[in-house]
C-alpha positions as CSV (number, residue, x, y, z in Angstrom):
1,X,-82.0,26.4,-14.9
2,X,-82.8,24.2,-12.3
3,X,-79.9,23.9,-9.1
4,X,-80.1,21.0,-7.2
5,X,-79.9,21.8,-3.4
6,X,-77.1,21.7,-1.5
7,X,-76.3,21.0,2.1
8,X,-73.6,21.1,4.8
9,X,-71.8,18.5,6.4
10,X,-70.7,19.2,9.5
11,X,-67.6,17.2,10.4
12,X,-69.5,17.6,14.4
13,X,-72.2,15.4,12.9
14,X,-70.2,12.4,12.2
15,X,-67.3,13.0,15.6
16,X,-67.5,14.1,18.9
17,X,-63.8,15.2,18.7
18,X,-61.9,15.2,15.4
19,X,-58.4,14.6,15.1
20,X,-58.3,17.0,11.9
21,X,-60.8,19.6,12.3
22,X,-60.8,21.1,9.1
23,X,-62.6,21.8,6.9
24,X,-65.4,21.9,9.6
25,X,-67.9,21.1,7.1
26,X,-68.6,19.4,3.4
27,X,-71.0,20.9,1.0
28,X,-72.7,18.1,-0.2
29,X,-75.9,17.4,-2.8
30,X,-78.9,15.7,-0.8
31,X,-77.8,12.5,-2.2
32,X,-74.2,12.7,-0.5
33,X,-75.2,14.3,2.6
34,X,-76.8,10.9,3.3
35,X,-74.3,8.6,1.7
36,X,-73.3,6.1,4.5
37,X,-70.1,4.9,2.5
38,X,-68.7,8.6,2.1
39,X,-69.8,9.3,6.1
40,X,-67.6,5.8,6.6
41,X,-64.6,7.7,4.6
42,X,-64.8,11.1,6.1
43,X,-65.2,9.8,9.7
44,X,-62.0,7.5,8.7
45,X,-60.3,10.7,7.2
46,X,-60.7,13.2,10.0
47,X,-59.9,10.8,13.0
48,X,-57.2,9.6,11.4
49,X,-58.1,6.1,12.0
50,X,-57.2,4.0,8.8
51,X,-57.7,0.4,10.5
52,X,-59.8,-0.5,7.8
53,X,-58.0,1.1,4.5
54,X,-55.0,-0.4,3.3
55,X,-52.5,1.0,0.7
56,X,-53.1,0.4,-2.8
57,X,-51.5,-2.5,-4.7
58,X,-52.7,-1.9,-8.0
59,X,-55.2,0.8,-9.8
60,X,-57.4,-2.4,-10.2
61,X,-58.1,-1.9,-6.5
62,X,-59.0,1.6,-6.7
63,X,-61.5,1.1,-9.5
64,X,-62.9,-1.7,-8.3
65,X,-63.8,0.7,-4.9
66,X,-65.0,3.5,-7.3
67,X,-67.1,1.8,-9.2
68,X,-68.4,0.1,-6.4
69,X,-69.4,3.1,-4.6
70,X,-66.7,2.9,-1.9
71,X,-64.4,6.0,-1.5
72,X,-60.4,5.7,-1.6
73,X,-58.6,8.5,0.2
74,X,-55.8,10.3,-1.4
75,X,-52.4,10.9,0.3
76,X,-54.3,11.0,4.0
77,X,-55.9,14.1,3.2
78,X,-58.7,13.8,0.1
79,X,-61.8,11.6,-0.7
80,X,-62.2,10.6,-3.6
81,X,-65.0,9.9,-5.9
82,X,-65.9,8.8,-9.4
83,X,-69.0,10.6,-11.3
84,X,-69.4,11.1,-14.8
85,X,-66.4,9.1,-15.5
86,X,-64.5,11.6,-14.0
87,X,-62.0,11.2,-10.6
88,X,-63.2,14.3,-8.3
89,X,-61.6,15.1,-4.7
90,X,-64.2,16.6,-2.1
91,X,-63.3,19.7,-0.6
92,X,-65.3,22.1,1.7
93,X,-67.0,23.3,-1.2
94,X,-67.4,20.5,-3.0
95,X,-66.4,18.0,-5.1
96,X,-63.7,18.9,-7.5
97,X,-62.1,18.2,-10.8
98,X,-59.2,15.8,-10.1
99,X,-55.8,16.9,-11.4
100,X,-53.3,14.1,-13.6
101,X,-50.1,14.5,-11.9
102,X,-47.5,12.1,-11.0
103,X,-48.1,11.9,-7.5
104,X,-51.6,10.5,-8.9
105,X,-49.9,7.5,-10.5
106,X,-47.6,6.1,-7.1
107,X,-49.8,3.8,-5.3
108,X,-48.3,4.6,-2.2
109,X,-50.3,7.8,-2.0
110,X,-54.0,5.5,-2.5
111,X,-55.7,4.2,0.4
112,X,-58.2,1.3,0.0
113,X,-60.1,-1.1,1.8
């Protein structure tokens, strides 16, 4: 079976000097590596600089950046995307399977923009 091709992301790319260094890198598909909307995120997540998110009012808000392309950030710490209609979190190695908890459901945990 055919694997699609997989790159890293280093966070060095995107920062000179991150304020959150790790993960150093993203494994990404080709596709994501040059997403500009999930470089906006990522550089946004690992500098800490959230002038542009806001939190979450209602889930309306997340969707509407989901299906839209955007990516929401989870409690300060995850991206956040929306394939297959399913909710996936990057990590170094990749995007994974998001887990229903409550912490999911309190909006104060949901950045936007």
């Amino acid at each position: 079976m055919y694997q699609k091709k997989k790159e890293r992301l280093y966070i060095s790319e995107l920062l000179d000097n991150p304020a959150v260094a790790y993960p150093a890198y993203y494994t990404l598909s080709l596709s994501m590596h040059k997403n500009e909307m999930l470089h906006t995120a990522l550089i946004a997540l690992h500098s800490f600089d959230f002038t542009y998110y806001e939190i979450a009012k209602t889930y309306d808000d997340i969707f509407a950046m989901l299906h839209s392309g955007i990516f929401p950030i989870y409690k300060e710490k995850y991206i956040i995307g929306y394939f297959g209609n399913k909710m996936m979190y990057l990590e170094s190695n990749g995007w994974k399977g998001m887990p229903v908890t409550e912490e999911l459901f309190k909006m104060e945990n949901w950045l936007v923009c």
